[in-house]
C-alpha positions in Angstrom: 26.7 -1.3 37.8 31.0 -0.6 37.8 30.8 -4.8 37.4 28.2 -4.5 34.1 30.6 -1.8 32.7 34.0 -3.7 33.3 32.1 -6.6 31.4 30.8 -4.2 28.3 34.5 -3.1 27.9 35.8 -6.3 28.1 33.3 -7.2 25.4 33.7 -4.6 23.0 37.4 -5.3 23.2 36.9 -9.0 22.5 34.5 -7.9 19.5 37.3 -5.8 18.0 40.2 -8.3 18.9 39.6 -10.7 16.0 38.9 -8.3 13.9 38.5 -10.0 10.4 36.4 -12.7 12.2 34.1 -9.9 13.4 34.0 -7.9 9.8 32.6 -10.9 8.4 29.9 -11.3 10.3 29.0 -7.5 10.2 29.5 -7.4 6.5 26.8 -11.0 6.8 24.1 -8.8 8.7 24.9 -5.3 6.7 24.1 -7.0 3.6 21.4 -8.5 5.2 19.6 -5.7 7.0 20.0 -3.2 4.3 18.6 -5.5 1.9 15.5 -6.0 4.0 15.1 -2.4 4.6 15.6 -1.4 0.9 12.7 -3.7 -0.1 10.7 -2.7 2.5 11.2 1.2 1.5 10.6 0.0 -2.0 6.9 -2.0 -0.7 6.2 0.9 0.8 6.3 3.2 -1.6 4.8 0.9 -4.3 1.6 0.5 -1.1 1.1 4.3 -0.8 1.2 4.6 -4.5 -1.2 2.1 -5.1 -3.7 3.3 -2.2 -3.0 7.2 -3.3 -4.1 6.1 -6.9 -7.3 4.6 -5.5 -8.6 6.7 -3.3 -7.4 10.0 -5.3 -8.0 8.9 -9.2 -11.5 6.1 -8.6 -13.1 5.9 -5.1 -12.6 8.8 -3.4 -11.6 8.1 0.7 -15.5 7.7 1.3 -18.8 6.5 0.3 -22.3 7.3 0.3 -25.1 5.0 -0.4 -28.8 4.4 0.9 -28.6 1.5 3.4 -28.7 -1.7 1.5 -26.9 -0.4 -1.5 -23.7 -2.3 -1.2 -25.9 -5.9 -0.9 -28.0 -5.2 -3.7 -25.4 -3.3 -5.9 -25.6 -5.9 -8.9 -29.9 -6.2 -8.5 -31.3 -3.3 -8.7 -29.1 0.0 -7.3 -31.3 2.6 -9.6 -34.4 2.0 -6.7 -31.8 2.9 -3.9 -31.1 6.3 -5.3 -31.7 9.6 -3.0 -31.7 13.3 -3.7 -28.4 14.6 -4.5 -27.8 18.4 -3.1 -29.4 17.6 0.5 -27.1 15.1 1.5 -24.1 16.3 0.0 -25.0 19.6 1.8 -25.1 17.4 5.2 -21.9 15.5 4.4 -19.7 18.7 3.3 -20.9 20.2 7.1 -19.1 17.3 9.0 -15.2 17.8 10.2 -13.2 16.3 8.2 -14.8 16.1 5.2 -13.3 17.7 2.2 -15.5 17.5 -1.3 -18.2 15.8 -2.5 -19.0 14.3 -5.6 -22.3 12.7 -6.6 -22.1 9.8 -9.2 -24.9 7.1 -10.4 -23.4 3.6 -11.7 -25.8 1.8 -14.0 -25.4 -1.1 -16.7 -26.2 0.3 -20.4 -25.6 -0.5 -24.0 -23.9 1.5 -26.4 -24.4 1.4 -29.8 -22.6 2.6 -33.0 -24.1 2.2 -36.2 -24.8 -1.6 -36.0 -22.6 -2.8 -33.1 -24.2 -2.6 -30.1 -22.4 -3.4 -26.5 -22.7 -3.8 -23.3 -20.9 -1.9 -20.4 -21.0 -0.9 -16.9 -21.4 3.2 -16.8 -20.3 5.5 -14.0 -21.9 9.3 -14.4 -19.9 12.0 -12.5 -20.5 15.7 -12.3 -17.0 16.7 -14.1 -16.1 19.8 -11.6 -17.3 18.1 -8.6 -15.4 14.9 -9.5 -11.6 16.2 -10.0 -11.8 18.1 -6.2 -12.9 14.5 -4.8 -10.5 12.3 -7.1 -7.9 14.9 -8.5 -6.0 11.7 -9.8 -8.9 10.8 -12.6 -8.1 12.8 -15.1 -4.1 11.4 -15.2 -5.7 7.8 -16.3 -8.1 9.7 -18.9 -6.6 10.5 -22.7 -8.4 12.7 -24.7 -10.3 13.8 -21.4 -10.6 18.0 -22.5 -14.5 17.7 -24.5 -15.5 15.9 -21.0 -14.2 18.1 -18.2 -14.1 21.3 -20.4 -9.9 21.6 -19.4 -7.0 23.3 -21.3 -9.7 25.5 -23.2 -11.2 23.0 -24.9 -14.9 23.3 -25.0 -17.0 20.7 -23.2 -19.2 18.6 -25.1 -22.6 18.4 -23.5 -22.7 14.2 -24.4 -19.3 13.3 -23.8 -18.5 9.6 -23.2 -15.1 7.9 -22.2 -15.0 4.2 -22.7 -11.6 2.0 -21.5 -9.4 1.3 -24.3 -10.8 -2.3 -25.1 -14.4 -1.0 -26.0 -12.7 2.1 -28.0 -11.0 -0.7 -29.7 -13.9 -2.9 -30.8 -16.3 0.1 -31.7 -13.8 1.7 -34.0 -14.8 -0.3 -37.0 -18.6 0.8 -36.4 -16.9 4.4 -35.8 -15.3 4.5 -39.1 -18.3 3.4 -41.7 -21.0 5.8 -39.5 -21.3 9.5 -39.1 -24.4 9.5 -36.8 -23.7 10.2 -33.2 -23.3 7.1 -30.8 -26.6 6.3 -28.7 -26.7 5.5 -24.6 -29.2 3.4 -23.9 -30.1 2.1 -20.4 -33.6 0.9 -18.7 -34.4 4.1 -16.5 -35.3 4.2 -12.5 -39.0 2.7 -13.7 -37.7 0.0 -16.2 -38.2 1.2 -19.6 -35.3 1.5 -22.0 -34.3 5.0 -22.8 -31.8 6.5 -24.8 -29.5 9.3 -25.1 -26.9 10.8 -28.2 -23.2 10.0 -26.5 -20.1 11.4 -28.4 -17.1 9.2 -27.6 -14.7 11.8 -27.0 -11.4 9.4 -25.3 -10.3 6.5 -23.6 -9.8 5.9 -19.9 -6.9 4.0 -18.3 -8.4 1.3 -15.6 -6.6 1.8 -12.3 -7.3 -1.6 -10.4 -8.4 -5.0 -11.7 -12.2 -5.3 -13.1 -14.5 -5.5 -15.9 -12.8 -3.8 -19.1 -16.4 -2.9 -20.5 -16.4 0.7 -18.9 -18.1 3.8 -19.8 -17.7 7.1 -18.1 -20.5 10.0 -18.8 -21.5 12.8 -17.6 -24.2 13.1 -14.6 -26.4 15.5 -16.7 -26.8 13.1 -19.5 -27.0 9.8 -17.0 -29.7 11.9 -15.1 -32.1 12.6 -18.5 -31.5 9.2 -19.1 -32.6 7.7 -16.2 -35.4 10.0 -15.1 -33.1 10.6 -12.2 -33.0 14.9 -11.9 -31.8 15.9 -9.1 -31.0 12.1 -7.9 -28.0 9.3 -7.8 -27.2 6.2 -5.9 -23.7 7.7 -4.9 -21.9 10.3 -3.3 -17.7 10.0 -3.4 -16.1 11.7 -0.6 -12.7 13.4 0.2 -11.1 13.6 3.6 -8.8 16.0 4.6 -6.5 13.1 6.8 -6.6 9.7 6.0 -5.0 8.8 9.3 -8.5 9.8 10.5 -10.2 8.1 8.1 -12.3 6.1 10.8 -13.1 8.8 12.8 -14.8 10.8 9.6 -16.5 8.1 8.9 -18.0 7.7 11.6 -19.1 11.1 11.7 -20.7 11.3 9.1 -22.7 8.1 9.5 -23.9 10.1 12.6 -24.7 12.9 10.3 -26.6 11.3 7.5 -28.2 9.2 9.6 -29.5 5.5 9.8 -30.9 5.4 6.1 -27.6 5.6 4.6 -24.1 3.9 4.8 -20.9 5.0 4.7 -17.9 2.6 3.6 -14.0 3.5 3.7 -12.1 2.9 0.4 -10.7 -0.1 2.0 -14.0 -1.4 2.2 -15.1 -0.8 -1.8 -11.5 -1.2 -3.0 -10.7 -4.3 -1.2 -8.5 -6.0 -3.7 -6.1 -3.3 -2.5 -6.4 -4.4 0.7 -6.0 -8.0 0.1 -3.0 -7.0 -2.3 -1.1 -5.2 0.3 -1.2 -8.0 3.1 -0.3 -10.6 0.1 2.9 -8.7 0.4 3.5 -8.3 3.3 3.0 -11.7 4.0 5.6 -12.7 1.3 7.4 -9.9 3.0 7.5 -11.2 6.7 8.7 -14.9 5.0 11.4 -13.3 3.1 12.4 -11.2 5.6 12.4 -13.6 8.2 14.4 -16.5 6.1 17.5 -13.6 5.9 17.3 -12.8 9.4 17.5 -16.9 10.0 20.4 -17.2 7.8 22.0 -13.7 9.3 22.1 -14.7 12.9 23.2 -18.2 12.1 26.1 -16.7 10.9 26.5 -14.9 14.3 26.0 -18.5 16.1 28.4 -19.7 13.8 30.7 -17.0 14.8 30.8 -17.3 18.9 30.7 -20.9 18.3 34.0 -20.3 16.6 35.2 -18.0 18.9 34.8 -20.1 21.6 37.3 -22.9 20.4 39.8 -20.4 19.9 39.3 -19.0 23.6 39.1 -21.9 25.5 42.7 -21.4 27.3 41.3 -17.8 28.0 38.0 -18.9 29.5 39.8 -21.8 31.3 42.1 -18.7 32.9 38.7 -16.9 34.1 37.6 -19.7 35.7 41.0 -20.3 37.7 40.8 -17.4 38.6 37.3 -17.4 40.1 35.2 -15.8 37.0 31.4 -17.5 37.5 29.9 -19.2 34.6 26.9 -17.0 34.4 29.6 -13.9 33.6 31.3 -16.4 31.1 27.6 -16.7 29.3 27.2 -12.8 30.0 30.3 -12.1 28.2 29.5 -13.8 25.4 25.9 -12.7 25.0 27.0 -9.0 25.4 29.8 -9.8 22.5 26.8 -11.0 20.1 24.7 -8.1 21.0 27.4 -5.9 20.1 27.8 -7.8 16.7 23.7 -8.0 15.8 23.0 -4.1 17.1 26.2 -2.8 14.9 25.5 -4.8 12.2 21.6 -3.8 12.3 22.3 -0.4 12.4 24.8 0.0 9.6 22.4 -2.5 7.5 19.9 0.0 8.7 21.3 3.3 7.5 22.4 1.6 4.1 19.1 0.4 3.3 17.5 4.2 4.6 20.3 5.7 2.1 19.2 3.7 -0.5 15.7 3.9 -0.1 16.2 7.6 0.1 18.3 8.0 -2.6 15.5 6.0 -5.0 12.9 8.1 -3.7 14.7 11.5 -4.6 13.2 10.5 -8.8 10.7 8.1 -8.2 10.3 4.4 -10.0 8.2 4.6 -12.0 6.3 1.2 -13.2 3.2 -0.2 -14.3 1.3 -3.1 -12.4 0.3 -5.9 -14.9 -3.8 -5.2 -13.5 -3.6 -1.6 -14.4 -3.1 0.8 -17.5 -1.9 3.8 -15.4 1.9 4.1 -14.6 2.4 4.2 -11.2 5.2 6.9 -9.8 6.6 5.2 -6.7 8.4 6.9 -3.7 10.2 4.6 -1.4 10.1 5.2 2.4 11.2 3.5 5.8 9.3 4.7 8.7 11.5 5.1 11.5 9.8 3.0 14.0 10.6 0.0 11.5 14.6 0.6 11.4 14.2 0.8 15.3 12.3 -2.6 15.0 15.0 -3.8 12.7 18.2 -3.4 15.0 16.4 -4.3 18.1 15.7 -7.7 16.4 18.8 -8.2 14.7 20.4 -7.1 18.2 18.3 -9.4 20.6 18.0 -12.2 17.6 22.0 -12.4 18.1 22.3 -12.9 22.0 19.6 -15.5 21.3 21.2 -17.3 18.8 24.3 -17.0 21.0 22.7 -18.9 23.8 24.0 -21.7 22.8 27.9 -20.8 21.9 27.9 -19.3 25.6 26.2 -21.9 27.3 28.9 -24.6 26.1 31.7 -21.3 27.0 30.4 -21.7 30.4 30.3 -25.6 31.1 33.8 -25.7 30.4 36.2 -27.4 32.6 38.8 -25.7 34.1 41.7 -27.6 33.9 40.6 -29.4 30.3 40.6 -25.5 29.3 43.7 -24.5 30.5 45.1 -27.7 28.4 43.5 -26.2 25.1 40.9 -29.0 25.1 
């Protein structure tokens, strides 16, 4: 132990000895390190963001369907509906569970005056809807007629369409007074039809089909000959580090005739997005770490050509080889854990320091700006100096190995 101590100091005093040698490399890994933290922080924050957005302004963390649903979603859904307030009444009973909001999605036409389109149509109940997905209303404009907010008084046939069908009805809009018509084959296959009054637009929070209409579950349910009934419920949780165990308590709830699917399971573009980056990440990450710890190599390599009469002297004097390569690795490890900490803390600051305001951006598959918070769990700076640390006495392995097969005498000569 009093040996492994006499080496550390010996070490450290070697690291500080060449001092402009030794702020060089630091400065090499600082630069590094905090630039890799900062971006992660950044990732993060843009992750969380995006996953907040889903799950609190479109999915909701859970899902409700009768078993089959999710296969036969584009066939026929309206034939896998189930009574509403029963099983909403069984799901808000579990642990865990926060709100519930039923929903029916159905395919439709809308038609103003003599244009007539096609769209994919999501009914909500509009009080139910903002406790499951308090985030929807952010990507709505025009959004008081629908939920009945700020005083404004709802409009029993409100519609929101996304900002591309606003766009190609407004022609129709403008030469026609008469309301706008729903129209949709009901439960049984007959077309039916229902006034609508387009009332705003809605912001699209994730890539998909631009042709969307949002009405109310009242309407969609007269409409449909679905009273009481839909093919959805949306689901809050009140910890989405639990999300697994909720889920799986209230498949046990509801029973074998229904399904229950995570937001990672509906919204998996999100999913796919997030290991996309930190895939690209990883790469980038591990490229400056390459370049980083070559620079250490670099620098006991260096070190020992200038030492060589020194490490011929150890030898003389009876120093083994295995402490010469101990020295050396000790000096590196020194180097890549200082240099990973204060990268470390720089990136933190920064990340910190960004996420005090928020960046706010928009993602080129989404209308709704997204606020982003940058974080760095702490478990990932530990990571980050324990690899920059152990990725320097490895990369050192070399520079003390050739230290240690030195000869003696050729040392002491300065060869």
């Amino acid at each position: 132990m009093r040996r492994t101590l006499s080496l550390l100091r010996i070490a450290l005093r070697n690291v500080l000895r060449n001092r402009r040698r030794t702020l060089i490399t630091l400065a090499a890994l600082l630069v590094g390190v905090s630039v890799m933290v900062s971006v992660r922080g950044v990732l993060n924050g843009l992750q969380s963001a995006l996953v907040e957005n889903v799950v609190k302004g479109q999915t909701g963390a859970l899902q409700v369907h009768r078993k089959g649903y999710r296969q036969n979603v584009l066939a026929s859904p309206l034939t896998l509906d189930f009574e509403s307030e029963p099983i909403a009444e069984k799901a808000r009973a579990v642990p865990g569970v926060q709100a519930v909001a039923p929903r029916i999605a159905f395919g439709g036409m809308l038609a103003v005056g003599d244009e007539t389109i096609f769209l994919f149509n999501q009914a909500i109940d509009p009080a139910a809807e903002l406790k499951v997905c308090p985030k929807r209303g952010a990507a709505m404009h025009d959004a008081g007629k629908f939920f009945g907010a700020g005083g404004i008084e709802q409009v029993a046939d409100a519609v929101l369409v996304t900002g591309e069908l606003e766009k190609a009805l407004r022609p129709a809009m403008a030469k026609t007074k008469d309301p706008a018509a729903l129209l949709a084959p009901d439960r049984d296959g007959a077309l039916s039809g229902e006034n609508a009054t387009i009332v705003g637009k809605v912001d699209l929070s994730g890539p998909g089909d631009r042709k969307l209409g949002i009405v109310r579950l009242d309407v969609a349910q007269r409409l449909l000959k679905m009273e009481g009934r839909v093919t959805e419920l949306a689901v809050a949780v009140d910890d989405l580090s639990r999300l697994e165990q909720t889920k799986a308590a209230l498949q046990q709830a509801l029973g074998e005739g229904y399904e229950v699917h995570t937001w990672e399971e509906i919204a998996s573009f999100v999913v796919d997005i997030r290991n996309m980056q930190n895939a690209l990440l990883s790469l980038v990450a591990a490229v400056f770490m390459l370049l980083m710890l070559l620079g250490v190599a670099n620098t006991m390599l260096m070190s020992v050509l200038d030492r060589t009469r020194e490490i011929g002297t150890m030898m003389a004097v009876g120093v083994r080889r295995q402490t010469i390569v101990a020295l050396f690795l000790m000096e590196a490890g020194f180097i890549g854990a200082l240099g990973g900490s204060l990268g470390g803390a720089l990136g933190w600051g920064l990340s910190s320091w960004l996420s005090a305001d928020g960046i706010s951006l928009r993602l080129p598959t989404s209308d709704v700006p997204y606020v982003i918070h940058p974080f760095v769990p702490v478990q990932y700076l530990a990571a980050v100096v324990a690899i920059a640390a152990t990725g320097a006495v490895l990369f050192a392995l070399y520079p003390a190995w050739r230290a240690s097969r030195l000869r003696p005498v050729e040392a002491l000569a300065g060869g």
